[in-house]
DRENDO-1510 file (C-alpha; in Angstrom, 1 decimal, always signed):
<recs>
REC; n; res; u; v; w
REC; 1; UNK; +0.0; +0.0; +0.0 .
REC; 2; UNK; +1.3; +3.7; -0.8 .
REC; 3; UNK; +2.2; +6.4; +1.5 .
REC; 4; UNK; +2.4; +9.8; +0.7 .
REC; 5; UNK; +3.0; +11.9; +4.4 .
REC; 6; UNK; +0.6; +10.7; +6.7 .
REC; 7; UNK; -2.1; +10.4; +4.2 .
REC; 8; UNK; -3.3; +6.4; +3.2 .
REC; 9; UNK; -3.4; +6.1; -1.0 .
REC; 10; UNK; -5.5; +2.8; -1.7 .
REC; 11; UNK; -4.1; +1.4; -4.5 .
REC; 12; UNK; -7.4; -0.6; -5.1 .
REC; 13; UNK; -8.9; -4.0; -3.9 .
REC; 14; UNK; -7.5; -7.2; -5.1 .
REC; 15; UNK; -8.1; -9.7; -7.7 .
REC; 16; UNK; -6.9; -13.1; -8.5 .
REC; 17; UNK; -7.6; -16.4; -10.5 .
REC; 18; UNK; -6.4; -19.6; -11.1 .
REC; 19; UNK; -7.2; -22.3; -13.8 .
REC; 20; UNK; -6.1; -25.7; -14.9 .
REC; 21; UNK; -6.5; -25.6; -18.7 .
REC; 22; UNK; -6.6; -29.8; -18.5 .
REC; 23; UNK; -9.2; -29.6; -16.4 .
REC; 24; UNK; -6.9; -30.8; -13.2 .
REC; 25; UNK; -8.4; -29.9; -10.0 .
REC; 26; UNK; -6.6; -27.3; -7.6 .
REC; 27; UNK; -6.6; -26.9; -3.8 .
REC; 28; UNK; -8.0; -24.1; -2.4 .
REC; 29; UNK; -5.1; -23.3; -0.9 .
REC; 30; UNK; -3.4; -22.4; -3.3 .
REC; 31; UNK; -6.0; -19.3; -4.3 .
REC; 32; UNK; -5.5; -18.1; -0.5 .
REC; 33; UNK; -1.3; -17.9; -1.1 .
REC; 34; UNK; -2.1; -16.0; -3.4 .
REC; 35; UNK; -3.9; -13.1; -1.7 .
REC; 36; UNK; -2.0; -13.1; +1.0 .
REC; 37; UNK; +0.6; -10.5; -0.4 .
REC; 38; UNK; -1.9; -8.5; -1.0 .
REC; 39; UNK; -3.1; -7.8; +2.0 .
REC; 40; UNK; -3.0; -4.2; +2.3 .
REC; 41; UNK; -5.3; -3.8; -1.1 .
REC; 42; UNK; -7.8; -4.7; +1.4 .
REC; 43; UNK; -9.1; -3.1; +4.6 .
REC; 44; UNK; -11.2; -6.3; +6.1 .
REC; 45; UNK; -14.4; -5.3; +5.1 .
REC; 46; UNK; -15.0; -8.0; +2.4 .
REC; 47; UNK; -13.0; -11.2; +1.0 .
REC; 48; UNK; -14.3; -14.0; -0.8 .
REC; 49; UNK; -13.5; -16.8; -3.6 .
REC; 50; UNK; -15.1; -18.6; -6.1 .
REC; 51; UNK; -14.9; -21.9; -7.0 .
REC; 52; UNK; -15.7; -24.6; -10.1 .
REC; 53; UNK; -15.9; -27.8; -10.1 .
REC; 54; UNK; -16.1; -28.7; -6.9 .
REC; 55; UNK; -19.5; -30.1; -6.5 .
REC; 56; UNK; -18.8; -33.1; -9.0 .
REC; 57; UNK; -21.3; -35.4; -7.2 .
REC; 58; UNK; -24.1; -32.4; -8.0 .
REC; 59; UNK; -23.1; -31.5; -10.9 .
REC; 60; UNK; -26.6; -31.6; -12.2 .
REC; 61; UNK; -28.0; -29.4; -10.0 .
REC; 62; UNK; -28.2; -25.8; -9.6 .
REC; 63; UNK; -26.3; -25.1; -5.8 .
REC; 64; UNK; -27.4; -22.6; -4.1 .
REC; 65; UNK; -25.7; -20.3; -1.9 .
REC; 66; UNK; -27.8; -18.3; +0.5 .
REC; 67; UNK; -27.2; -15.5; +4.0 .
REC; 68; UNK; -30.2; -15.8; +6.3 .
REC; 69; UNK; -30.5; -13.3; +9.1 .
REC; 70; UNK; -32.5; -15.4; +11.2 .
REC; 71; UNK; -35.0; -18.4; +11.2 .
REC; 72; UNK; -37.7; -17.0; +10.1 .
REC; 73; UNK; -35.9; -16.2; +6.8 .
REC; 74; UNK; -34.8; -19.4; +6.3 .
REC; 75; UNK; -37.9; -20.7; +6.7 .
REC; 76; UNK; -39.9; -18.5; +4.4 .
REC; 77; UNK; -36.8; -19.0; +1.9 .
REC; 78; UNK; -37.0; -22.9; +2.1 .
REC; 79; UNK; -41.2; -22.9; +2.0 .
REC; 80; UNK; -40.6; -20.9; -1.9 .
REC; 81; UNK; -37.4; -23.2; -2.6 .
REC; 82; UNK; -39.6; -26.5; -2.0 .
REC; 83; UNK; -42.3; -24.9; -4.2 .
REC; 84; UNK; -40.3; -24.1; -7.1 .
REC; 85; UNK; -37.3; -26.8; -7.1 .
REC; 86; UNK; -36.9; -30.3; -6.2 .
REC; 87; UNK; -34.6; -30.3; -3.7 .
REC; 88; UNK; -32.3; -32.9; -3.8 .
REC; 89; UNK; -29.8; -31.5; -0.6 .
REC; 90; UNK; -30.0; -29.0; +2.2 .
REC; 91; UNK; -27.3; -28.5; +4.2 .
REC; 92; UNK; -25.3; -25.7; +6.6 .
REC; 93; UNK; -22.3; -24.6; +4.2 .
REC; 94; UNK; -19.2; -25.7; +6.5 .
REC; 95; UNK; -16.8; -22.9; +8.6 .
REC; 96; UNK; -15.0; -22.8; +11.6 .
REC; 97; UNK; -15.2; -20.3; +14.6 .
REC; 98; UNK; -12.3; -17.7; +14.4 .
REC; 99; UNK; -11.5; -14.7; +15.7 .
REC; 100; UNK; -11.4; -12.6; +12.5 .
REC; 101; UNK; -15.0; -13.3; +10.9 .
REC; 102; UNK; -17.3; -12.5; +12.9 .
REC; 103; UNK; -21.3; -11.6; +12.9 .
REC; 104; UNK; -21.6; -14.0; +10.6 .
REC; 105; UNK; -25.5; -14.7; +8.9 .
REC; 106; UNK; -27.0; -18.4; +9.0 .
REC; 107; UNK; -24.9; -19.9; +5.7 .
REC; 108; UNK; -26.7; -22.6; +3.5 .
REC; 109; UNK; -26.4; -24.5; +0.3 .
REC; 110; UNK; -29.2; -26.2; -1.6 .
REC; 111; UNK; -28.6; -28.1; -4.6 .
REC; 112; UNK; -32.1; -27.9; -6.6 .
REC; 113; UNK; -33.3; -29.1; -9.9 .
REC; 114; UNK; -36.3; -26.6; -11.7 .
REC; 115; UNK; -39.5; -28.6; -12.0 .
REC; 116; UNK; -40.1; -29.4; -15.2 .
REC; 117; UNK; -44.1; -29.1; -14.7 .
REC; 118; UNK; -43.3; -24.8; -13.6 .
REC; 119; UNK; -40.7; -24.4; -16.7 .
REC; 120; UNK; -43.5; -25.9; -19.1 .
REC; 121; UNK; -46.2; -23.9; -17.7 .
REC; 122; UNK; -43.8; -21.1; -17.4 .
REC; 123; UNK; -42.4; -21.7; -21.3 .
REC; 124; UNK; -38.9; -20.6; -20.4 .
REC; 125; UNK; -35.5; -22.5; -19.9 .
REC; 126; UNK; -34.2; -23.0; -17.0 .
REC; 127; UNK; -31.5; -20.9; -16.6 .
REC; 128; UNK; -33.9; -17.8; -17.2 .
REC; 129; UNK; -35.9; -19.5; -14.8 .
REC; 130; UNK; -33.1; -19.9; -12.3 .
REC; 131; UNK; -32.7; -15.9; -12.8 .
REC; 132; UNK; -36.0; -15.1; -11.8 .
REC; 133; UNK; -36.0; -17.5; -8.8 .
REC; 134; UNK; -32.5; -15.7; -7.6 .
REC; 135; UNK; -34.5; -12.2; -8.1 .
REC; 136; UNK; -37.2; -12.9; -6.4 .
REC; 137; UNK; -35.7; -14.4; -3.3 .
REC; 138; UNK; -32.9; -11.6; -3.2 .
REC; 139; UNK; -36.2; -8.3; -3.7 .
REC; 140; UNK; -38.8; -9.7; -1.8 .
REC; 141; UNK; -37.8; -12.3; +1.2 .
REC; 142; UNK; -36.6; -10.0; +3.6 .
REC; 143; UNK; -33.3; -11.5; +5.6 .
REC; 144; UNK; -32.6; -13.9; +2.3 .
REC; 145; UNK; -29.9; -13.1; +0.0 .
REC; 146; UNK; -28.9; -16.1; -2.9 .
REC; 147; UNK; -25.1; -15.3; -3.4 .
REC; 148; UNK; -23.9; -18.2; -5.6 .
REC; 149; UNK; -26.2; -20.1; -8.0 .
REC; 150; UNK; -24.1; -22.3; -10.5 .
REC; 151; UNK; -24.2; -25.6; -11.3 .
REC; 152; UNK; -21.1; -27.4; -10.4 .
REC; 153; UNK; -19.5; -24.6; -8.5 .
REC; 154; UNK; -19.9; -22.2; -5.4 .
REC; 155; UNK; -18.8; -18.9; -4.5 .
REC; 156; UNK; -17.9; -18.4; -0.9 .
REC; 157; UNK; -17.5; -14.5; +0.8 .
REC; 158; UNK; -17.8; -12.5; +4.0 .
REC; 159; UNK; -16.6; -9.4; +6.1 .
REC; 160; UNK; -13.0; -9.8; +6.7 .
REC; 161; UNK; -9.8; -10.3; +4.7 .
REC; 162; UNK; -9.5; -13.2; +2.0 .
REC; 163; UNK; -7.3; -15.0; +3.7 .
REC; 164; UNK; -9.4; -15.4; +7.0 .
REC; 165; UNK; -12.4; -15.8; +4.8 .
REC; 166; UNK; -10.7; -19.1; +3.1 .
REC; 167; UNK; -9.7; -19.9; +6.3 .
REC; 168; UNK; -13.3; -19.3; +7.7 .
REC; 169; UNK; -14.9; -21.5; +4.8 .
REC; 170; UNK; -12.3; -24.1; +5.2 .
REC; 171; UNK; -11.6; -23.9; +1.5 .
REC; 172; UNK; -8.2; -26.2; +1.6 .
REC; 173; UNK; -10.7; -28.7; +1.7 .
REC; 174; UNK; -12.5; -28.2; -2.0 .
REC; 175; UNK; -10.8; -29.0; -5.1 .
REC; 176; UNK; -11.7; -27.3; -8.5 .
REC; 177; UNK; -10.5; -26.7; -11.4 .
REC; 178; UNK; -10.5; -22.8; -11.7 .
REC; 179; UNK; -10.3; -19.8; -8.5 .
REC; 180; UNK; -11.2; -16.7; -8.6 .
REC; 181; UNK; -10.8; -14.3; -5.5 .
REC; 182; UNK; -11.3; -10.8; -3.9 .
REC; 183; UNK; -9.9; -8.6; -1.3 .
REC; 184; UNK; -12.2; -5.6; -1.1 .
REC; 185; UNK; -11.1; -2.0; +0.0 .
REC; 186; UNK; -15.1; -0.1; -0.2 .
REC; 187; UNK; -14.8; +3.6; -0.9 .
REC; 188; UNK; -18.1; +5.1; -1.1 .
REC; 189; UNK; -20.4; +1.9; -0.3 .
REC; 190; UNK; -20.7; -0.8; +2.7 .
REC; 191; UNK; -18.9; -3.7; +3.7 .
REC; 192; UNK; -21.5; -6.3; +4.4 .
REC; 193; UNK; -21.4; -9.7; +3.8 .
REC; 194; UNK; -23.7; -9.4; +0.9 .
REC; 195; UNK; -21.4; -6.7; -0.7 .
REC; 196; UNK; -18.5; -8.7; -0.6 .
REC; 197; UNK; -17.3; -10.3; -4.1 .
REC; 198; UNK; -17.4; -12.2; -6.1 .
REC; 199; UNK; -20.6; -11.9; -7.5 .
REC; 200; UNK; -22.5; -14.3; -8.4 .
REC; 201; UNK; -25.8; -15.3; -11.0 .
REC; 202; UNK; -25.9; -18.9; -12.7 .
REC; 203; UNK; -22.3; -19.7; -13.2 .
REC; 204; UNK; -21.0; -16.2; -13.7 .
REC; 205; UNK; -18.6; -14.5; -11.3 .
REC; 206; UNK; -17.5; -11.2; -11.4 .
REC; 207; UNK; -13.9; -10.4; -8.8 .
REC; 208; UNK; -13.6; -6.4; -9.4 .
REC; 209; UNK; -11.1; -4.0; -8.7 .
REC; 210; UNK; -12.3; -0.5; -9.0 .
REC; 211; UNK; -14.8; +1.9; -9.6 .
REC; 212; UNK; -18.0; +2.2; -12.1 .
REC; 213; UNK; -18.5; +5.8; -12.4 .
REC; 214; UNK; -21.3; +5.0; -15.2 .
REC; 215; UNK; -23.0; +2.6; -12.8 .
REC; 216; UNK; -26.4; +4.3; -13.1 .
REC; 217; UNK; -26.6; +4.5; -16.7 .
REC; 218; UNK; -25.9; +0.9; -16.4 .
REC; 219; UNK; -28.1; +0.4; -14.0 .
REC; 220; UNK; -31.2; +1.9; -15.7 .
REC; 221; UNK; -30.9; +0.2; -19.3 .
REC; 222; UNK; -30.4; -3.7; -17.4 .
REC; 223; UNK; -33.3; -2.7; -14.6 .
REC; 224; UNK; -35.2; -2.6; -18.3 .
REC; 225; UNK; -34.5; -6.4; -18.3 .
REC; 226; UNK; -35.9; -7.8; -15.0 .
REC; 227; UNK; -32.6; -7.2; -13.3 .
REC; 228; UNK; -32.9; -5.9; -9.9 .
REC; 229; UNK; -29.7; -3.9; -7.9 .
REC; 230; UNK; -30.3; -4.2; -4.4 .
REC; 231; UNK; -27.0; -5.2; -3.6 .
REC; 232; UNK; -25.7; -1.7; -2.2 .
REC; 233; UNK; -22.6; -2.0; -4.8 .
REC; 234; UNK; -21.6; -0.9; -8.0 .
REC; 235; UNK; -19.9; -4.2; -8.5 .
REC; 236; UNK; -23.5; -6.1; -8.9 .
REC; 237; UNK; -24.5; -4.7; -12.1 .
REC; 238; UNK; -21.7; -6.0; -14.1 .
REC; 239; UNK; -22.6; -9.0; -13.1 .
REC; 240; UNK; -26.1; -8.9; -15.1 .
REC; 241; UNK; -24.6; -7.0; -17.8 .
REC; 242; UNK; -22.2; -10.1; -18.3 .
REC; 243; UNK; -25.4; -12.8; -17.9 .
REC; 244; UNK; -27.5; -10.6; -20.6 .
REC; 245; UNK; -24.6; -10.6; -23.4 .
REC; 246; UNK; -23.1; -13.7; -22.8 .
REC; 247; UNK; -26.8; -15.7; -22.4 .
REC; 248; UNK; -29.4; -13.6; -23.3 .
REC; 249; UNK; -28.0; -11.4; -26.7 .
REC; 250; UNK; -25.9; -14.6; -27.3 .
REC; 251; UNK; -22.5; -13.2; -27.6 .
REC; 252; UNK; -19.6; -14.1; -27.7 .
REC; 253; UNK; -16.8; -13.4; -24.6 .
REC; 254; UNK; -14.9; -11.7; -27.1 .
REC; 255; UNK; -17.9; -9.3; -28.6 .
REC; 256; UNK; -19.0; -9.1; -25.2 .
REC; 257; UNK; -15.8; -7.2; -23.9 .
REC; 258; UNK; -16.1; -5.0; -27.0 .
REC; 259; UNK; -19.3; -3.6; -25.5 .
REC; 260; UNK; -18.3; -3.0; -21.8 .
REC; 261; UNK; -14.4; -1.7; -23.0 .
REC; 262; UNK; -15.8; -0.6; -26.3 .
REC; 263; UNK; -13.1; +0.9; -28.1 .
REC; 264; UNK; -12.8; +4.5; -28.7 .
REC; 265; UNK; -14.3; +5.6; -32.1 .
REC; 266; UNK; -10.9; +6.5; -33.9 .
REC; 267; UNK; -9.9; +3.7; -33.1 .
REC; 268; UNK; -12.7; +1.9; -34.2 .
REC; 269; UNK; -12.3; +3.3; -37.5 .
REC; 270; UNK; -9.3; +2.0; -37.9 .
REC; 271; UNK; -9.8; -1.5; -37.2 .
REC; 272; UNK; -10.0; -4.1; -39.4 .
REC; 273; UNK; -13.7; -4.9; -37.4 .
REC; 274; UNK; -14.8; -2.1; -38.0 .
REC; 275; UNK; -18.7; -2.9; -39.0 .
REC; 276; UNK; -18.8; -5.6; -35.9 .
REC; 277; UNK; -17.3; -3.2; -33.2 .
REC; 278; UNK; -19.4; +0.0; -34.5 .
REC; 279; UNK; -22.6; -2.4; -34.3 .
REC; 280; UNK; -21.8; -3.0; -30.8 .
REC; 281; UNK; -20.9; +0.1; -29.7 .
REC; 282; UNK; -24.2; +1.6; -31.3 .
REC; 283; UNK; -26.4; -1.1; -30.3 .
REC; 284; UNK; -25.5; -1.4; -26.4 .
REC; 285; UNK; -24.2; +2.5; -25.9 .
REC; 286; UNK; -25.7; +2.1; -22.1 .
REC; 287; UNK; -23.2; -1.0; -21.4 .
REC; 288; UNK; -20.1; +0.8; -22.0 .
REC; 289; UNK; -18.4; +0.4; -18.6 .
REC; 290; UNK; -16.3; +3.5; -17.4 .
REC; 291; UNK; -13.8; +4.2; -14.7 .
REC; 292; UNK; -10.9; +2.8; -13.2 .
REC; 293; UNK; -12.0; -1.2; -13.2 .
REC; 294; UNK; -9.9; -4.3; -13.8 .
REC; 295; UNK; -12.6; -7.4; -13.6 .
REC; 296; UNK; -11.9; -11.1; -13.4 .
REC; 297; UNK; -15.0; -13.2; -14.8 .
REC; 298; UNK; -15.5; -17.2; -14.3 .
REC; 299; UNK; -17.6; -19.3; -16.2 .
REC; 300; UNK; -18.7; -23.1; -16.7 .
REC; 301; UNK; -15.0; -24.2; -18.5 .
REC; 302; UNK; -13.4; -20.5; -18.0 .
REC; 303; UNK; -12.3; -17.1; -17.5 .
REC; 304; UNK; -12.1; -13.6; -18.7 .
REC; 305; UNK; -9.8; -10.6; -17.6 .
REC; 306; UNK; -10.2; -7.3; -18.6 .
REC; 307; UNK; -9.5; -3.9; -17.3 .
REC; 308; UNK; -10.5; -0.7; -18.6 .
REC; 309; UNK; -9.7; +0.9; -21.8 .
REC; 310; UNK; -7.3; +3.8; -19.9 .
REC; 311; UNK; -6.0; +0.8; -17.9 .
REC; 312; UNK; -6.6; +2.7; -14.9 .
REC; 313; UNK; -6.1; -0.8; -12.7 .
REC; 314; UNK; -3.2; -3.5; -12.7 .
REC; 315; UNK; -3.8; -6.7; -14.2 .
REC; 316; UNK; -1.1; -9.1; -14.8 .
REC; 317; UNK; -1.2; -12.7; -16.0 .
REC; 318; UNK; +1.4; -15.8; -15.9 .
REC; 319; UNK; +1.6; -19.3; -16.5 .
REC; 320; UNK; +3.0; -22.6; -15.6 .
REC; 321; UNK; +2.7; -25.8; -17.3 .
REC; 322; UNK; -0.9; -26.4; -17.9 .
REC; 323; UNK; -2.0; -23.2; -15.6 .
REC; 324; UNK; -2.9; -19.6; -16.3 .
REC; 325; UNK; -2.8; -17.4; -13.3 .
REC; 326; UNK; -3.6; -13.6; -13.0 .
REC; 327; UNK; -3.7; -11.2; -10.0 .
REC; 328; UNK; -3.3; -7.3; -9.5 .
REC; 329; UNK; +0.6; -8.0; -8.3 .
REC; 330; UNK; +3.3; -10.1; -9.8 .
REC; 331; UNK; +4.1; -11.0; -6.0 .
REC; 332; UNK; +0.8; -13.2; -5.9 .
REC; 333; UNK; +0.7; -14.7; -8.6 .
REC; 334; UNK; +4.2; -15.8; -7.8 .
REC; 335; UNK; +2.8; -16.8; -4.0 .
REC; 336; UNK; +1.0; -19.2; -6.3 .
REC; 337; UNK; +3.6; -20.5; -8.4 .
REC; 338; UNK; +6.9; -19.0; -7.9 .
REC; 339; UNK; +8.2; -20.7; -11.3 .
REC; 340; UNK; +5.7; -18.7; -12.8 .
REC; 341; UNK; +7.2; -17.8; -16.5 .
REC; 342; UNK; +5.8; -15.5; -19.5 .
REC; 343; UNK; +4.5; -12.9; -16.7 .
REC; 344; UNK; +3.2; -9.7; -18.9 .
REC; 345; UNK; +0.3; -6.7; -18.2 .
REC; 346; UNK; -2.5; -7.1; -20.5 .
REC; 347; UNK; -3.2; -3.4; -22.4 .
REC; 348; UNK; -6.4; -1.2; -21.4 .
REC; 349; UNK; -9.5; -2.9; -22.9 .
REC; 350; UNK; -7.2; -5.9; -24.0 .
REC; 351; UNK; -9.8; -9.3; -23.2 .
REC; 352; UNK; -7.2; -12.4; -21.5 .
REC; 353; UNK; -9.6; -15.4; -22.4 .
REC; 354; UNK; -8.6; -18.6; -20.8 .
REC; 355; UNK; -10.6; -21.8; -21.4 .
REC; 356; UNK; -10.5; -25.5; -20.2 .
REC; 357; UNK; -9.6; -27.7; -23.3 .
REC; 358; UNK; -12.7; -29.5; -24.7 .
REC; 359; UNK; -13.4; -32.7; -22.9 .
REC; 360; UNK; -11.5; -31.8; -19.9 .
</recs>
């Protein structure tokens, strides 16, 4: 962390991934080595992690994360899970007691399938349907909050610094094949469990390092969609702007980082896309992402990392063997693998795309 006189300059929060491109699985220990030299990006009010393939024996079902503030929460939450899933497991999501996570919520996981009676009657598929289950609980069961609802993989945050919140979660014990994680510094909104990243919806995760100074024009246009910020974060909304894209618009990761980092028009008139990037950037003007950001997303079989188009945040990537790893700091990505080789800054706006091989 910089110093300047007496005066504390945040250099941001901090990011960090992982992935086995063969598909190998990856202790969760080795995501929390990596945040650890980064600990003063963060200030303890927010950590967390994601996590794929670690739910191999559910991989079928949708698991669902969810903070209760008390009983009767849970027990309104659970009445509305059991009428609109089957639910095949319920269960308290595993932590231990220690001294630097504390006032914690009730923690649960559910691993539900959609009933295929409701998505008939409903005529939607089931991820839309999953979307509008998530919404609902999150806007109108007071003391509920969903914060991870992926199939095969789990996202895991609280109030505190990431390595006490791996610690807390136990997260040594889960294998997967991909990590993200977050050490959050809030400047102008709470640190509450909820707030803490990543971010989750389906299998998308967003780990974000910065600030969205167009959050409310972002806001408004995917409110138009039957998205719903409640979350008390700017960090939420590219979250849904990611899931309407990627699933809903049907683009690619690629096309989708054109919209959110579109590049500047002169630019864009000299690129040899030019007809795909100025349909884009005319199509989805109210996506454009702006401010200092540098984003880490995870998805079923991979990654994306982006920053903005100024590159106004670090981002630096690495690799060993079959691995990819990127952080904010060199230093953690070499906590996580200190033969780390072909270490390089991706440019403003530049997408890293990183995918499991096929049949891995």
């Amino acid at each position: 962390m910089l110093k300047e006189g007496n005066i504390r300059i945040p250099s941001g929060c901090a990011i960090a991934a992982i992935i086995s491109r063969d598909g190998k699985p990856l202790s969760g220990e080795t995501i929390i080595k990596g945040m650890i030299p980064m600990h003063d990006r963060s200030n303890g009010l927010g950590g967390g992690f994601s996590a794929y393939g670690i739910y191999p024996e559910h991989k079928d079902q949708y698991a669902f994360h969810i903070f209760y503030d008390d009983v009767i929460a849970k027990e309104t939450c659970e009445r509305f899970l059991k009428d609109s899933f089957e639910v095949v497991k319920a269960e308290i999501i595993p932590t231990q007691k220690i001294p630097e996570i504390t006032d914690e919520p009730l923690i649960y996981r559910y691993f539900v399938s959609p009933l295929a009676s409701v998505l008939a009657s409903l005529q939607v598929d089931e991820k839309e349907y999953v979307v509008r289950i998530v919404m609902k609980i999150n806007t109108t069961i007071k003391g509920a909050y969903v914060f991870s609802s992926g199939k095969n993989m789990g996202a895991f945050k609280a109030v505190g610094f990431p390595e006490d919140v791996g610690r807390f979660y136990k997260l040594d014990e889960y294998s997967g094949y991909m990590w993200t994680a977050h050490g959050r510094y809030p400047t102008n909104t709470p640190g509450w469990w909820g707030g803490a990243h990543p971010f989750g919806l389906l299998d998308y995760t967003i780990v974000h390092n910065g600030e969205i100074s167009s959050y409310d024009a972002n806001r408004r246009f995917i409110e138009m969609f039957g998205y719903k910020c409640t979350l008390q974060t700017d960090t939420e909304v590219i979250t849904y702007i990611i899931d309407y894209l990627l699933r809903r618009q049907k683009l690619t990761l690629s096309e989708t980082a054109s919209v959110i980092t579109a590049p500047f028009w002169d630019k864009i008139e000299n690129s040899k896309d030019k007809e795909m990037l100025k349909y884009l950037r005319t199509t989805f003007p109210s996506l454009l992402i702006t401010g200092p950001f540098s984003i880490i997303l995870g998805y079923d079989g991979g990654l994306m990392a982006l920053n903005d188009r100024l590159k106004l945040r670090s981002l630096v990537v690495g690799e060993y063997e079959d691995k990819v790893l990127i952080s904010s700091e060199e230093a953690s990505i070499r906590a996580m693998e200190k033969n780390a080789y072909n270490i390089y800054s991706p440019a403003g706006g530049e997408a890293v795309i990183v995918k499991v091989k096929e049949g891995k």
